[in-house]
LUMKOL-579999 format. One record per residue (C-alpha): x, y, z; residue in one letter. Coordinates in steps of 0.1 Angstrom, whole numbers, padded with zeros to 4 digits, always signed. Layout:
BEGIN
XYZA
...
//
This chain:
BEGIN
-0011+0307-0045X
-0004+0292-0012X
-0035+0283+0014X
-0036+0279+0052X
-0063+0267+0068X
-0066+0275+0105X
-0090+0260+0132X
-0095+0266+0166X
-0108+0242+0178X
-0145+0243+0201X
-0133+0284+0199X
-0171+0289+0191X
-0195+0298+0223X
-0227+0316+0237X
-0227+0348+0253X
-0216+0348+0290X
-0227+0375+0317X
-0193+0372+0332X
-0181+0386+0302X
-0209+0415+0293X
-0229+0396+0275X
-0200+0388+0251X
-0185+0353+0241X
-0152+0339+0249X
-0141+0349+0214X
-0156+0386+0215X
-0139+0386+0248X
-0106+0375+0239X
-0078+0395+0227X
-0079+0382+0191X
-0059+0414+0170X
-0045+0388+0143X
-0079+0375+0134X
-0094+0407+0140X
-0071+0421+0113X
-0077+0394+0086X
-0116+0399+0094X
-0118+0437+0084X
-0097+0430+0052X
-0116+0400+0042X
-0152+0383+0043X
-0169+0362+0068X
-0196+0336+0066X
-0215+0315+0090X
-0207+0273+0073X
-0229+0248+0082X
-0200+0219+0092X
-0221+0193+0108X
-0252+0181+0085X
-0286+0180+0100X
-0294+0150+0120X
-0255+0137+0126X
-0238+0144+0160X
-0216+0173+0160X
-0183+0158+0167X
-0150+0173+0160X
-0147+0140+0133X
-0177+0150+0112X
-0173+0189+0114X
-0129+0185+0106X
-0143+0160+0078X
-0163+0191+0066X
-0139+0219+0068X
-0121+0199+0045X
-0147+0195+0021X
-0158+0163+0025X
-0192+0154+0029X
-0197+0133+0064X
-0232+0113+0055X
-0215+0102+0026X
-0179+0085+0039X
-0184+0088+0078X
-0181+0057+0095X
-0168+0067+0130X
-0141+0083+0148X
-0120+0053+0159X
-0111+0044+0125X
-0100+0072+0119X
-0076+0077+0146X
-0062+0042+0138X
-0056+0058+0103X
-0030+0079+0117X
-0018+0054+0141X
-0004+0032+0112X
-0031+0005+0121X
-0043-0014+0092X
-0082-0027+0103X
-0090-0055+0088X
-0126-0061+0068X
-0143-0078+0100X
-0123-0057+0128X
-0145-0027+0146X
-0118+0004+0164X
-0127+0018+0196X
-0117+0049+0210X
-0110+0038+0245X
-0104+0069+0266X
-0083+0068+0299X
-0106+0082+0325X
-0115+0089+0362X
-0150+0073+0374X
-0165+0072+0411X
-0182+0045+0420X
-0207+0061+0445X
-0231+0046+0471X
-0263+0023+0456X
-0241+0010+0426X
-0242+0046+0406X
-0210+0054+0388X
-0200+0093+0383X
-0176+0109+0350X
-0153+0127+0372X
-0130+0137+0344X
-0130+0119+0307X
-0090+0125+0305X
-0078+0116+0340X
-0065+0150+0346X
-0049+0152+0312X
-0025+0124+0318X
+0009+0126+0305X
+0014+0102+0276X
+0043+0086+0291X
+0022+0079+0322X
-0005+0068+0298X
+0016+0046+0279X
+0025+0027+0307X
-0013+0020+0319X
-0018+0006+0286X
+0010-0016+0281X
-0002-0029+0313X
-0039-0032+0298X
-0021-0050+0266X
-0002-0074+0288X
-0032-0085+0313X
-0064-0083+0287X
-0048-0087+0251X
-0060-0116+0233X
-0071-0131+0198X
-0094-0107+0198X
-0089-0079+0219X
-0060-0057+0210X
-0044-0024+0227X
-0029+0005+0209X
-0013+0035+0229X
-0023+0070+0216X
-0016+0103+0230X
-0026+0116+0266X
-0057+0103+0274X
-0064+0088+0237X
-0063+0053+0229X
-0076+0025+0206X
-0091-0005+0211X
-0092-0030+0181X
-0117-0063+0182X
-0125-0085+0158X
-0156-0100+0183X
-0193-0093+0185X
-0199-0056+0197X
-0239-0058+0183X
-0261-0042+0208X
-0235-0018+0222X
-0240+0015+0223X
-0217+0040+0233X
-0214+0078+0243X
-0188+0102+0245X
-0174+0104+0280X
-0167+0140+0275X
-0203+0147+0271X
-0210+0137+0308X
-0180+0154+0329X
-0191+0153+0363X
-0225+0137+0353X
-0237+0102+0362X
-0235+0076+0337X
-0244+0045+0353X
-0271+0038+0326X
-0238+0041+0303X
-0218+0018+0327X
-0240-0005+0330X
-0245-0014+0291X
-0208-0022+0292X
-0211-0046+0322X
-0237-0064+0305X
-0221-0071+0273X
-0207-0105+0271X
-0176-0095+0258X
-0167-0056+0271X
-0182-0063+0303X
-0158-0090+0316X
-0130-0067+0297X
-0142-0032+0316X
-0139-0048+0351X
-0108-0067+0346X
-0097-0032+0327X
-0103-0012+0365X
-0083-0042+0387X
-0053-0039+0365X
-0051+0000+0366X
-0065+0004+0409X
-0028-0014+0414X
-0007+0003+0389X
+0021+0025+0405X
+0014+0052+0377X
-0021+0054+0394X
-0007+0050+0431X
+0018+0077+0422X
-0006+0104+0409X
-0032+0097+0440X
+0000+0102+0458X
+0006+0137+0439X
-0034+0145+0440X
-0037+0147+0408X
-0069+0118+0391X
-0058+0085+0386X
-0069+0066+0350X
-0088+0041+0372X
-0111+0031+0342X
-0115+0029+0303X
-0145+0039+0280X
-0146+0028+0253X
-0167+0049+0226X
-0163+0063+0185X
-0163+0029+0175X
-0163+0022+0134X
-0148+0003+0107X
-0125+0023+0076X
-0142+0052+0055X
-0140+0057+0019X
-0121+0086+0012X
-0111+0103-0022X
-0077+0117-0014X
-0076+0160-0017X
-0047+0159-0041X
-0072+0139-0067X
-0098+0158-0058X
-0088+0195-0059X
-0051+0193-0076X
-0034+0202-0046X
-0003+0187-0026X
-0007+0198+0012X
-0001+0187+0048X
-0017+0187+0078X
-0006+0198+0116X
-0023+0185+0148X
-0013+0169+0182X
-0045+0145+0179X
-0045+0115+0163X
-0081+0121+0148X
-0070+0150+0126X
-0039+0131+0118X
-0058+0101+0106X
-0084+0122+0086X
-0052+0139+0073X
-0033+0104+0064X
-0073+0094+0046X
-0075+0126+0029X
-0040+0122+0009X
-0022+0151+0031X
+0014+0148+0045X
+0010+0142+0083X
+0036+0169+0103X
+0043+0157+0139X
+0054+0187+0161X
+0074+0177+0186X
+0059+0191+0221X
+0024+0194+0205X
+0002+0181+0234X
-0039+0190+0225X
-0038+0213+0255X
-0027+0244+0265X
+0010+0237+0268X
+0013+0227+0233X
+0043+0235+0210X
+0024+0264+0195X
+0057+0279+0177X
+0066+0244+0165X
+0033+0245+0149X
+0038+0276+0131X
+0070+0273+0118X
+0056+0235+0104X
+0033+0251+0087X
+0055+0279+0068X
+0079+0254+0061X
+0058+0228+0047X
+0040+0256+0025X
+0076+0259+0010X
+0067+0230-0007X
+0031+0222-0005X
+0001+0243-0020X
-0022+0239+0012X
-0020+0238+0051X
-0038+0228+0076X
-0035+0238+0115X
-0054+0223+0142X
-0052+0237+0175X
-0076+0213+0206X
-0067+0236+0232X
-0099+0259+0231X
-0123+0225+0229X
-0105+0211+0257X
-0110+0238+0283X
-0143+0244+0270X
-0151+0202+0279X
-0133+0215+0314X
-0159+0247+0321X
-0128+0269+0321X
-0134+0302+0310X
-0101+0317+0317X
-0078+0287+0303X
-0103+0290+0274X
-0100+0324+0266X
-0061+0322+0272X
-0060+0292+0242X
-0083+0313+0225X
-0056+0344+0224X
-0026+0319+0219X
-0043+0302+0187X
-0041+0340+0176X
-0010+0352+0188X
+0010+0323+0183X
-0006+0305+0151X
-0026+0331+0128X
-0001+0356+0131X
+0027+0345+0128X
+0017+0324+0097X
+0004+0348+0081X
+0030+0376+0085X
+0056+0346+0072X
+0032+0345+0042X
+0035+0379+0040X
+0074+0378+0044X
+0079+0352+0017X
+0058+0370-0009X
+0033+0358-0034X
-0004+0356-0031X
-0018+0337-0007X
-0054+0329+0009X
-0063+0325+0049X
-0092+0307+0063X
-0097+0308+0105X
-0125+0285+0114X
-0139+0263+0143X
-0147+0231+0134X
-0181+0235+0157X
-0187+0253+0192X
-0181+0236+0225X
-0205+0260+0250X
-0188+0268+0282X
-0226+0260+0296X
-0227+0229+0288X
-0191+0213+0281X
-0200+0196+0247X
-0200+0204+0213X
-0232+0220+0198X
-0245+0212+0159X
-0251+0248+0152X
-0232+0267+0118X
-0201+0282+0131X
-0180+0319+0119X
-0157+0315+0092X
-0133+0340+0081X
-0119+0341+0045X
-0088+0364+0036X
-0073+0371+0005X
-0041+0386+0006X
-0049+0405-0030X
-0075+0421-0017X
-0071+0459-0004X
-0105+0468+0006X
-0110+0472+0044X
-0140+0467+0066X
-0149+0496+0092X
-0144+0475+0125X
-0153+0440+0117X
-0139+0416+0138X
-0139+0375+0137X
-0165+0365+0167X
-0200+0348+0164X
-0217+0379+0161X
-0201+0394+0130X
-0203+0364+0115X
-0240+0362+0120X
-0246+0399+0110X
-0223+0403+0083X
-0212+0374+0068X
-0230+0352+0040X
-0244+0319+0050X
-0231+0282+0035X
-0247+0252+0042X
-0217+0230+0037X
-0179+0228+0044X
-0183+0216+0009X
-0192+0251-0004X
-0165+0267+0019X
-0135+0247+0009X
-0146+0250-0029X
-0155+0287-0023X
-0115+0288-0001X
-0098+0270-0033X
-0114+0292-0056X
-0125+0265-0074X
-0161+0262-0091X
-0187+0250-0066X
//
């Protein structure tokens, strides 16, 4: 039995009036998942437990069948997993975003974009060597991620610090945000010596030329020290790998025991190697029992307000990822099982994740049965499908092993 887990990332949204009434995903031209919906079951999973913050960390973490409030510790470390960086016992990781701030009249300070205009990596790796060569220290250290992604390691005082994701407040104000920053003794002097080193940079001079945003700040954010996490082949008996452009999934991937695949091309957006993907996946089920496939592109556009670059990642995670794994499942023979999932919605309406239990779609490639019209949307999932109040149960229930 081979198993491929597929999620599309932030696919899962709220009905839109531009659309009817209907969702991105009830909008979208989805005939792959469509297909795998009317031959197989749906339920509606619970991935983010009640009273934690639904980020793409604790809900991934979840589809895996892990159980957040038990092991989670933060995002940071986790991306530093897959990064190769060893954290010490007394070091704290930050996720420390590239973005684009305005500093506005009276001292307030606008998010204008929490990527800076999805810059490149090898503009973004520039701006922080720079950062590493200016602000590095004893106990400040750099570490260059992907795009917009980055860490910060510190082994000094961050008490009284709290953070928020930047992507939560595109286009908002955040100078209460800001300002916590500039008044901590040791990322305050850091975030304003952090904004004179990139205003001067020639990346940044180069993409005002270009209009495009320049990375003229960092935020710093998902900070944590290394989770406890019982490896998925000890767990469950399985070998498997995992596929993702973002170091997040990588690390939770390189905690939870899986072989990490690096797709050349694969960006997290919209221009991602999506064929590179797939054929990773078939070829490392040649060898492994389980897959996994993350695709960011449908949470990024939704963190944007783009409906129509949403609803175009939302058709290319179908057309490009579920069906052509699954008709090279089909082409190879043998059983094999399917889950398509979200990890949790990211509402056009408001550009940030929501808590609330997403659609999951399980296929079975024994069974033969097939299901009037059903389709794999928010709706069905809620009418017809069977509710689970943990990833826990899904990934048991997806295994077919006892719950």
């Amino acid at each position: 039995m081979k198993y491929a887990l597929l999620v599309g990332d932030g696919m899962g949204d709220l009905p839109i009036a531009e659309l009817g009434g209907r969702t991105p995903l009830e909008a979208a031209a989805t005939p792959a998942m469509d297909d795998l919906a009317r031959r197989g079951v749906l339920y509606t999973v619970a991935t983010v437990p009640p009273g934690m913050l639904p980020g793409s960390d604790v809900a991934n973490l979840s589809l895996l069948g892990y159980q957040p409030r038990e092991l989670y510790s933060g995002r940071a470390p986790l991306e530093a997993a897959s990064m190769g960086i060893a954290l010490a016992g007394n070091q704290l990781a930050f996720r420390c975003n590239l973005v684009t701030v305005r500093h506005e009249p009276g001292g307030e300070v606008r998010m204008l974009d929490y990527s800076a205009g999805h810059i490149s990596s090898a503009e973004a790796h520039q701006l922080i060597a720079a950062l590493a060569d200016e602000l590095s220290s004893a106990h400040v250290a750099f570490h260059p991620g992907v795009s917009y992604r980055h860490l910060l390691v510190t082994d000094g005082d961050a008490a009284g610090l709290a953070t928020v994701p930047p992507h939560d407040h595109t286009g908002q104000l955040v100078t209460a945000h800001y300002d916590r920053y500039l008044r901590h003794p040791l990322f305050g002097p850091l975030l304003a010596a952090a904004e004179r080193v990139l205003a001067e940079h020639p990346v940044n001079r180069a993409r005002v030329a270009r209009d495009l945003p320049p990375a003229n700040s960092i935020w710093l954010w998902g900070e944590g020290r290394p989770p406890s996490m019982v490896p998925l082949p000890e767990q469950f008996g399985i070998s498997g790998a995992l596929i993702s452009a973002v170091d997040l999934l990588k690390g939770i991937g390189v905690c939870a025991g899986l072989q990490v695949v690096n797709v050349p091309g694969a960006t997290g957006y919209l221009d991602t190697n999506y064929e590179g993907k797939a054929a990773a996946a078939l070829a490392a089920l040649e060898e492994r029992d389980f897959v996994f496939v993350h695709v960011e592109a449908p949470d990024e556009a939704s963190h944007q307000g783009l409906l129509p670059e949403k609803m175009r990642a939302i058709e290319d995670f179908d057309a490009r990822i579920v069906g052509p794994i699954v008709a090279g499942l089909r082409a190879r023979g043998g059983d094999f099982r399917v889950m398509v999932a979200m990890d949790h919605y990211t509402p056009l309406a408001i550009r940030t994740h929501d808590p609330r239990p997403v659609p999951v779609l399980l296929f079975d490639s024994r069974w033969t049965e097939i299901h009037g019209q059903l389709a794999y949307s928010e709706r069905h999932a809620a009418l017809y499908g069977s509710f689970l109040a943990s990833g826990r149960e899904m990934f048991t229930l997806f295994l077919e092993r006892d719950r």
